[in-house]
N, C-alpha and C positions, 0 to 999 in steps of 0.2 A: 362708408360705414354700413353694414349688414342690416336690415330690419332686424333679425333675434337680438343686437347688440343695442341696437335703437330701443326695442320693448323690456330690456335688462335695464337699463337707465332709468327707462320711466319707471320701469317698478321700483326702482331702487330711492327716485326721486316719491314715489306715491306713500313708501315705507315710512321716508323719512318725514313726510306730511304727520300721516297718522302717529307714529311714536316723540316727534319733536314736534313739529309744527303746531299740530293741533294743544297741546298742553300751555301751547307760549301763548295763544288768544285766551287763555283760561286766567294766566299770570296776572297777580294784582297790581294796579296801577303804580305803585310806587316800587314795584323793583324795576333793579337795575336792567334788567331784559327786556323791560317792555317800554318800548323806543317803536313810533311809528314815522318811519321815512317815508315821507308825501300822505300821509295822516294813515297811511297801511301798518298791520299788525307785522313784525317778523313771520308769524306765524301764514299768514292768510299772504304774505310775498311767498312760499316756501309752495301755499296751495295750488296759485297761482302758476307755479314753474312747474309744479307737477301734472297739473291740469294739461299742460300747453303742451310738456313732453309726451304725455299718452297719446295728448292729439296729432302729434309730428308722427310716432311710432304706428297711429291707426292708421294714417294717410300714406306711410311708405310700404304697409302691410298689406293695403287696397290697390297701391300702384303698383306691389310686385306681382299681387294675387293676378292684376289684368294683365301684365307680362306673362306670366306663366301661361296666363289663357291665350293669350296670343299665340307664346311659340307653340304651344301644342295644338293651338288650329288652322292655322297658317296655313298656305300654300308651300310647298316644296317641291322645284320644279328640277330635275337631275338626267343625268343620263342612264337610261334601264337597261339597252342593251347597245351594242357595236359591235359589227361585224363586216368580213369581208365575203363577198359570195359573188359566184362564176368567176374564180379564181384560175381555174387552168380547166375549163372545157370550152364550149362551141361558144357560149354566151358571152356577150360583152360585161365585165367585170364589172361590180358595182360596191359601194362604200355604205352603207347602210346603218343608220344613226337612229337609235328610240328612244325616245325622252317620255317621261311620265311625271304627269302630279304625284308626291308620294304625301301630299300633307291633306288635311279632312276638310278643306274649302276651297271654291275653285279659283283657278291661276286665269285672269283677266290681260287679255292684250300679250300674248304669247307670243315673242319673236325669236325663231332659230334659224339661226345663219350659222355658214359650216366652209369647211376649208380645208385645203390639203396641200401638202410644201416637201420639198425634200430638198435635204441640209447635208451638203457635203463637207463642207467648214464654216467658223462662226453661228451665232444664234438663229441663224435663220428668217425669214420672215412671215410672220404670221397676223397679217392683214387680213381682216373680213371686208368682205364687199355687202354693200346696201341689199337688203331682204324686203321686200315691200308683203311677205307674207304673214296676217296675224291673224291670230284663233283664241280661243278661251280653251282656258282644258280644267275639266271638272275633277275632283277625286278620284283617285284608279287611273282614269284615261291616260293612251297614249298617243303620241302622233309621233309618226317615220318623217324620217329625211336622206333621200337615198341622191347618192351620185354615182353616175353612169360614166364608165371608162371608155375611150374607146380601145380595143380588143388588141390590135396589133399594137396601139400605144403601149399597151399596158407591157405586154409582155418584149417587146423589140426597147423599150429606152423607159420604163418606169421600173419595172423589177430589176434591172441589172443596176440601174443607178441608186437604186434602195437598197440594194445587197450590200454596196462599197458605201455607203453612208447612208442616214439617218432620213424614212420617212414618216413623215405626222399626219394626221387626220383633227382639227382641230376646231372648235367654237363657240359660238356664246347664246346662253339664253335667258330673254330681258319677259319679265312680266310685271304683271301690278299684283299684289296681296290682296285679295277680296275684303280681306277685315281691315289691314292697319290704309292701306290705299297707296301702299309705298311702292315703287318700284326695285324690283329684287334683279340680282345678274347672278348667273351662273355660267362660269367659263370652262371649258375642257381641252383636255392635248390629248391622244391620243398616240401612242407608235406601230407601226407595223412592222412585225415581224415575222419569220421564216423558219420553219422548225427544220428537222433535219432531212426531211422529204422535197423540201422548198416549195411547202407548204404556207402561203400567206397568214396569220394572225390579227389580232390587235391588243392592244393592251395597255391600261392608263401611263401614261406620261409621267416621270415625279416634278417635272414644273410643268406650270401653265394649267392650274386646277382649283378654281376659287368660287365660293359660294357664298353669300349673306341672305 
């Protein structure tokens, strides 16, 4: 149930205090309305429920209000940029991965691990191996994660096996939340692809993309 739905109730319970309630504690002793079950008035049971519901509606209004502050102070830990470079000159080719805090408080115990697969039939697999790298990363901040090809790999049995089927770039990034203390994952896919120059790219993946 909604808090504004919670606080429509109580008000609606508070109403009925002051227009019924209250007039039934005023009722003379001998009509028929004034009955006290457990030596309570009708009226002051009526106060009672009304009482309790403002207080249920304050408490869900104060625990949304810290939600909201949360998610808008949070860390958010994402991918910023991805790219492919020394693609087809003298350099040895590289896979080049930036991740940034994009949220206003800093991301505690930051682990990105990274991977790359190429899928010529079935799902592929996309195992990460153990990262023993961790950092904090503040607000704005970014930190790189580059892999280094080697040159004739790339170009003699990585590119032609990517052309005839499917290559990924792919990973995950584990931090704690500074505020809530939670640990958050953020996972990415990545594909490469080939424009019509045979031209390297890259470009999000539609599975393999999850963030809390």
């Amino acid at each position: 149930m909604s808090e504004n739905r919670i606080a429509l109730i109580a008000l609606f319970a508070l109403g009925g205090w002051l227009f019924i309630g209250l007039p039934m504690i005023y009722l003379p002793e001998h009509s028929e309305l004034f009955k006290e079950p457990l030596g309570i008035k009708p009226g002051e049971w009526l106060l009672s429920l009304a009482t309790l519901g403002l207080w249920y509606a304050t408490w869900r209004l104060v625990k949304g209000a810290d939600q909201n502050a949360e998610r808008q102070l949070r860390a958010y830990v994402h991918v910023h940029d991805a790219e492919v470079l020394h693609d087809d000159d003298e350099w040895s080719p590289n896979i080049r991965i930036t991740i940034k805090n994009f949220g206003q408080t800093p991301a505690r115990r930051v682990q990105h691990r990274i991977g790359h697969n190429i899928t010529l039939a079935g799902p592929g697999d996309f195992t990460l191996r153990a990262d023993q790298f961790i950092s904090d990363l503040g607000p704005g901040q970014t930190l790189v994660k580059t892999m280094i090809l080697s040159r004739e790999m790339w170009h003699r049995l990585l590119r032609p096996i990517m052309k005839a089927g499917s290559g990924y770039v792919f990973g995950d990034i584990t931090y704690q939340d500074a505020i809530a203390g939670e640990t958050r994952t953020t996972t990415y896919r990545f594909k490469i692809d080939f424009d019509d120059t045979g031209k390297a790219g890259i470009s999000f993946s539609p599975e393999g993309n999850y963030s809390d």
